[in-house]
N, C-alpha and C positions, 0 to 999 in steps of 0.2 A: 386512615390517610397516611400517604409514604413522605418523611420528612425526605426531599430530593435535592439530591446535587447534579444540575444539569451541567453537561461540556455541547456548546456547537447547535447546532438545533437554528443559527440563524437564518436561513431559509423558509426556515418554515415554523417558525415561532408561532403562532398562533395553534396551535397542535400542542404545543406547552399549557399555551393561555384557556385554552378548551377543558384540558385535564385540570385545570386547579380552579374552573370553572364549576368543575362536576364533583369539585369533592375527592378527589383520587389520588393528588398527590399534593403535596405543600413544597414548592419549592424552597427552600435554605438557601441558593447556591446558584449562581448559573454563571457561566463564565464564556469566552468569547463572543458577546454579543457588540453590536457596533457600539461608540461611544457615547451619541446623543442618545441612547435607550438604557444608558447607565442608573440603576440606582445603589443602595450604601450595599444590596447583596449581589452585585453584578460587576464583574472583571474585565475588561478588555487588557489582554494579555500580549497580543502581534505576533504570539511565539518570540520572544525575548530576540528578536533579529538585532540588536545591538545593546551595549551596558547599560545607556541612560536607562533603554524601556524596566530594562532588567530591574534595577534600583530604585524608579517610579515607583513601578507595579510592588516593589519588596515593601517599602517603607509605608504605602497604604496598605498591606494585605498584613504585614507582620503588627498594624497596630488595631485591627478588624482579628486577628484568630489566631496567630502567632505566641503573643506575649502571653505567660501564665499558663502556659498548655506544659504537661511534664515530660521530659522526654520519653520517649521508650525505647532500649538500649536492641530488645528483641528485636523488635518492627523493623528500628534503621538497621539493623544488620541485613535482614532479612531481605529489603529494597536494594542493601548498597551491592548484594551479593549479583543485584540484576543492573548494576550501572550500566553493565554493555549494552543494555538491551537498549534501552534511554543514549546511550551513546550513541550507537550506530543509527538510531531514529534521528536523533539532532542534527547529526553531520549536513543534512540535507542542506542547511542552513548555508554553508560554507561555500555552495557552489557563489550566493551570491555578496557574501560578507570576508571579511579576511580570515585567512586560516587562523583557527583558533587552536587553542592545545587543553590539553588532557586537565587541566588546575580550571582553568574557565567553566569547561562539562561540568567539573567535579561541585564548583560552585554554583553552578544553573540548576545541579540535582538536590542539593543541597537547599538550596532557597525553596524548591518547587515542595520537596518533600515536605520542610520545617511550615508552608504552609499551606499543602492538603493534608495533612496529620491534625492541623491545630483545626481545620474549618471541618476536618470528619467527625472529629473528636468533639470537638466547642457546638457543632448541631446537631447532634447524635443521628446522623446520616442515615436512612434504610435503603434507600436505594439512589442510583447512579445510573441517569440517563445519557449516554454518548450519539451525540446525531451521526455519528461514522467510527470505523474503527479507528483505534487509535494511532496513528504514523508519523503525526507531525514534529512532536516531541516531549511538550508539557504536559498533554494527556494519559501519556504515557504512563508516568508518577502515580499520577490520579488510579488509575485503572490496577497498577500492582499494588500500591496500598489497599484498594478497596478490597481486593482479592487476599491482600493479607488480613484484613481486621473482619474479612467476613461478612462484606458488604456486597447486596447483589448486584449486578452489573447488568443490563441492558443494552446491546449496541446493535443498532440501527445500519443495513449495509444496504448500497444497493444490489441489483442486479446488473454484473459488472456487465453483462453482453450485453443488455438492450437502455439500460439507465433508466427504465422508464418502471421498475416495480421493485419492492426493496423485502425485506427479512428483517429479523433477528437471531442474533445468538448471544448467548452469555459470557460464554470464552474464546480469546480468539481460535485456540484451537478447533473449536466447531465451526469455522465459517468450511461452507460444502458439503454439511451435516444438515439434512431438513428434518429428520426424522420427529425432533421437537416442537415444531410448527403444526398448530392445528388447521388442518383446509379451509381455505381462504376463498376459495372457486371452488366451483362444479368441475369436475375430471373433466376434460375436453383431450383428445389423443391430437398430439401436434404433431404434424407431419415433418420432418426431416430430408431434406437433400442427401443424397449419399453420394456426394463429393467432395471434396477438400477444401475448393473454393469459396472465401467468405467472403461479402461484400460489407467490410468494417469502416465504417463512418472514419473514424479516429487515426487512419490510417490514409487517407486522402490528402492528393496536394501538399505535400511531404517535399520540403527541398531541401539540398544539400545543405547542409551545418556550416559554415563555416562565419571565422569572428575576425573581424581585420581592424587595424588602427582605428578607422572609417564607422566602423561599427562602434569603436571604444568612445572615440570623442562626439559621434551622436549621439548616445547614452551620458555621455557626462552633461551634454549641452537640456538634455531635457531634465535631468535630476538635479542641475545647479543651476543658481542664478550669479552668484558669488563665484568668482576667477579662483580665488585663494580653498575657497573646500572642494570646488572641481578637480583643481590641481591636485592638492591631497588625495581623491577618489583616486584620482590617475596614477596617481604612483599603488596605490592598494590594486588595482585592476591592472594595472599593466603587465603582471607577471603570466598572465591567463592569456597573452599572446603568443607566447613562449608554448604553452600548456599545448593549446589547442594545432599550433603547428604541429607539435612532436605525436600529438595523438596522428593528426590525420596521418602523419608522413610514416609512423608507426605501422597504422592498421594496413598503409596502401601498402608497404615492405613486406608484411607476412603473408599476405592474403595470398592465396592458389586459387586456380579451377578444379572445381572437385572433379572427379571421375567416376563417375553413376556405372559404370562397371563393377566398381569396388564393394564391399558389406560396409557401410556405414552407417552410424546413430547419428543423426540429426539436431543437434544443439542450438535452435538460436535465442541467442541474448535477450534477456528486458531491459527493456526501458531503466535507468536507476538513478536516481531514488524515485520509486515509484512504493506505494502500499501494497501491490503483488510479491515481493521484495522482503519487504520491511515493512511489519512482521511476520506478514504469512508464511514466507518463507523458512522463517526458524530460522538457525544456525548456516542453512545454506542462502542468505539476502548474501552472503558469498559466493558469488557464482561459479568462481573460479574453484571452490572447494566442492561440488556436486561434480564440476567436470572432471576433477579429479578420482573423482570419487567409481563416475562411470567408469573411466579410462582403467580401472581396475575389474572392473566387473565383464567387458566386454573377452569374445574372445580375442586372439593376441592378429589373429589378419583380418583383423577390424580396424573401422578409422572413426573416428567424430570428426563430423563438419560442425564448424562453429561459425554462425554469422553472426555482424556485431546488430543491433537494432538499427534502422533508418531516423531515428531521432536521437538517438542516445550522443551526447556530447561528451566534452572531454573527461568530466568530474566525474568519479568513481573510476576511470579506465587509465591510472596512472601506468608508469611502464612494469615496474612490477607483477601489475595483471597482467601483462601477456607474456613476461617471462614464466610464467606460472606453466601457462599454458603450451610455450614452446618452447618447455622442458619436457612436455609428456610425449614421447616417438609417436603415439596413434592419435595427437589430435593436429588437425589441420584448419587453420581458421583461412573460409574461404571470401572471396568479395561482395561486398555489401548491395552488390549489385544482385545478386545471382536469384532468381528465381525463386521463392519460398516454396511454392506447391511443388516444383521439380525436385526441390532437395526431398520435399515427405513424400512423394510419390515412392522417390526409387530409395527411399530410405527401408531399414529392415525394424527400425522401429523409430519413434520420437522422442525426446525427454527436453522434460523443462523443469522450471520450479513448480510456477502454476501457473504455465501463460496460455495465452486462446491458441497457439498453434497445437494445445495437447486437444483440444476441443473441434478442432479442424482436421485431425490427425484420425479421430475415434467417427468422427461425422461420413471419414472417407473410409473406414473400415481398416483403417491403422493402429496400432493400440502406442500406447503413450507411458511414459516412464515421468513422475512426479518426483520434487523432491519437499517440495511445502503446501501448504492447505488449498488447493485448486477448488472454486467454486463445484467445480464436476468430479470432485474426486470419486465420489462412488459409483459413478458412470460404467458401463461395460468397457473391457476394454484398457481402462484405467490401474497401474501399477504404483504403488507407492515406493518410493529405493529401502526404506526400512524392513519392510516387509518381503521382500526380493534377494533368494540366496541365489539365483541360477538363472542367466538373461535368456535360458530354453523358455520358466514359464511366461515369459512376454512374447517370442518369437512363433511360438505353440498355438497363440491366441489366435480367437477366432469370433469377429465381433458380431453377438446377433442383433441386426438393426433395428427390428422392430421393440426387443428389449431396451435400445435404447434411445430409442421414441418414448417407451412406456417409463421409462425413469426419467423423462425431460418433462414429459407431461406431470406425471408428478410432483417435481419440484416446482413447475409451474401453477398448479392448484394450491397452492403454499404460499405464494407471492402475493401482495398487497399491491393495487394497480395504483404507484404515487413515486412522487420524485421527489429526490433529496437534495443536491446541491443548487445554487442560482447558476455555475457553467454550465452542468446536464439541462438546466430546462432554459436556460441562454440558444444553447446550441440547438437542441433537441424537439421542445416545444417549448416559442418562446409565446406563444396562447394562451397557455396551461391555465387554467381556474385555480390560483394559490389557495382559496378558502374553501375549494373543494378538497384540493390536493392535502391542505393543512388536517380536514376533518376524517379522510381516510388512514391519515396516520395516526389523528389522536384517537379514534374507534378503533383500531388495532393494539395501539398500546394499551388500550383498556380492559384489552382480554388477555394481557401479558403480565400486567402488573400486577 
């Protein structure tokens, strides 16, 4: 029986409760679960969204597993070598708390480390169950320690296009890797549309962004009852009017009509901070650093169009991001309006990091240029930038459909029919049988563990 450290899994708790029913695992550990279901080995954490939580959570955790643990001078090096990673995952935080600085992180990494070291070490941990990959920011910690002391990792994703059946991989590197997954179904060949056109739930009834006074002191009027900490909020949020002006009035300034006459690569923007991002993304949840990156590879009477996402707000899109971009002569960021399927239509190829337009792109007989873990990476069609010395073998391509039919089916026979978060089956199905849904996860992870 596996002494376990679970992260997350509150949706579907009971797929926990099943497996240490059956003898299969002994939980040690379980962390973000809600507060009234707290016992002495269960954490509710919030992701440290302010100091008090921070220091609550420290001053129980650090007298539970903390104290008397020795240090190891190896291990912290070895974690602190990956602060950035844990940095750029926390930032997220900031869109809706005050700008924090570099000594804050440095202490949040620090706390989290001193005590998943002491609770890996003090229960001699075998394994580590994550109910999603890790993005948010604490887990983070959790998942490179485990990976440094040698501990196996499990993490639980879903199936980002339809949210309704999920996987696993061990590292995040293999997420769009099925090859490790034993068939879960009977081969069924799914038929495919060979158009570009996708009818994506998540993308509906989408309105213009915008944040005004009006919006600032509705939000303060629901989040306080007290005049005096309102006030406070308002001076911390009021600079975010300022933000969000200069973006809009930014992105409207650079923006052009593309000209589908022209050879262009097709860039548009994710969402960010999203988990497609951060950390599938690797080194490019920098966006601007792939665009840069294409904008070398292309030939020289080529352009990128670059749109920004229909959701994406001010936070990550300081000005800096787009002086990035319009420093580069061949990139053109065009309006937010324009057409998605007309840009990949008359585009000469797509690239993204790993967003569904590479998926839309490959459906419509387009091939796609990647620069981080895309569910479909190994799809026809599909380029990775690493692997890419010359943009002929992308333009050269020639997608055979029915191959990639047989590689969706595939990965579909490999899929577990169950849902992971309370949004996805909020939205989704909000009928769902959780005690079914709970026992097709805990019978899957029982032929994993």
């Amino acid at each position: 029986m596996k002494k376990t450290a679970v992260w997350h899994f509150t949706a579907m708790k009971d797929s926990i409760y099943n497996l240490v029913d059956e003898n299969v695992i002994d939980v040690r550990f379980w962390m973000n679960r809600k507060p009234e279901e707290l016992n002495k080995n269960e954490f509710q954490m919030n992701h440290f969204q302010n100091s008090h939580c921070l220091l609550s959570f420290y001053e129980k955790a650090y007298k539970n597993y903390t104290q008397k643990v020795p240090f190891n001078s190896e291990v912290y090096l070895k974690l602190y070598s990956n602060i950035d990673i844990f940095m750029s995952i926390f930032t997220r935080h900031q869109e809706k708390f005050e700008t924090l600085g570099y000594y804050w992180h440095l202490d949040q990494f620090n706390i989290l480390y001193n005590f998943f070291y002491g609770m890996l070490t003090k229960e001699s941990i075998d394994l580590v169950l994550f109910g999603t990959i890790p993005h948010i920011g604490p887990e983070i910690v959790l998942y490179l320690l485990a990976k440094e002391l040698n501990i196996r990792t499990i993490l639980i994703a879903p199936n980002l296009q339809t949210q309704k059946q999920l996987f696993y991989l061990e590292n995040i590197e293999q997420f769009g890797d099925f090859d490790h997954i034993p068939i879960q179904n009977a081969y069924e060949t799914i038929k495919i549309e060979n158009k570009f056109e996708k009818d994506l739930y998540y993308m509906k009834n989408i309105k213009e962004y915008n944040y005004t006074f009006w919006n600032l002191l509705k939000e303060l009027k629901q989040e306080h009852k007290r005049i005096d900490r309102a006030f406070k909020d308002f001076l911390k949020k009021a600079p975010k009017l300022n933000k969000v002006r200069e973006y809009k009035k930014t992105l409207k300034r650079i923006s052009k009509k593309p000209d589908f006459n022209k050879k262009y690569v097709y860039f548009p923007l994710h969402l960010q901070p999203e988990m497609t991002t951060t950390p599938l993304g690797g080194i490019y949840k920098d966006q601007a650093l792939a665009i840069e990156r294409l904008s070398e590879l292309i030939p020289s009477d080529w352009i990128i169009y670059v749109k920004e996402n229909p959701k994406q707000k001010e936070f990550m899109r300081q000005c800096s991001f787009w002086q990035r971009l319009n420093i580069l002569e061949n990139v053109q960021v065009v309006p937010i309006e324009t057409n998605t399927y007309d840009l990949i239509k008359n585009s000469q190829f797509v690239a993204t990091i790993t967003g569904t337009v590479g998926w839309e792109a490959i459906t419509g007989g387009k091939p796609v240029l990647i620069f981080g873990n895309a569910w479909y990476k190994n799809f026809p069609g599909v380029f990775s930038y690493d692997k890419v010395k010359d943009v002929k073998q992308i333009i050269t391509c020639k997608i055979n459909h029915q191959e990639l039919e047989y590689k969706y089916s595939e990965m579909f026979s490999k899929l577990v029919d169950a849902m992971l978060g309370d949004t996805a089956i909020r939205e989704l199905n909000p009928n769902l049988n959780r005690k079914e849904n709970s026992r097709n996860i805990s019978n899957f992870l029982k032929t994993i563990i």
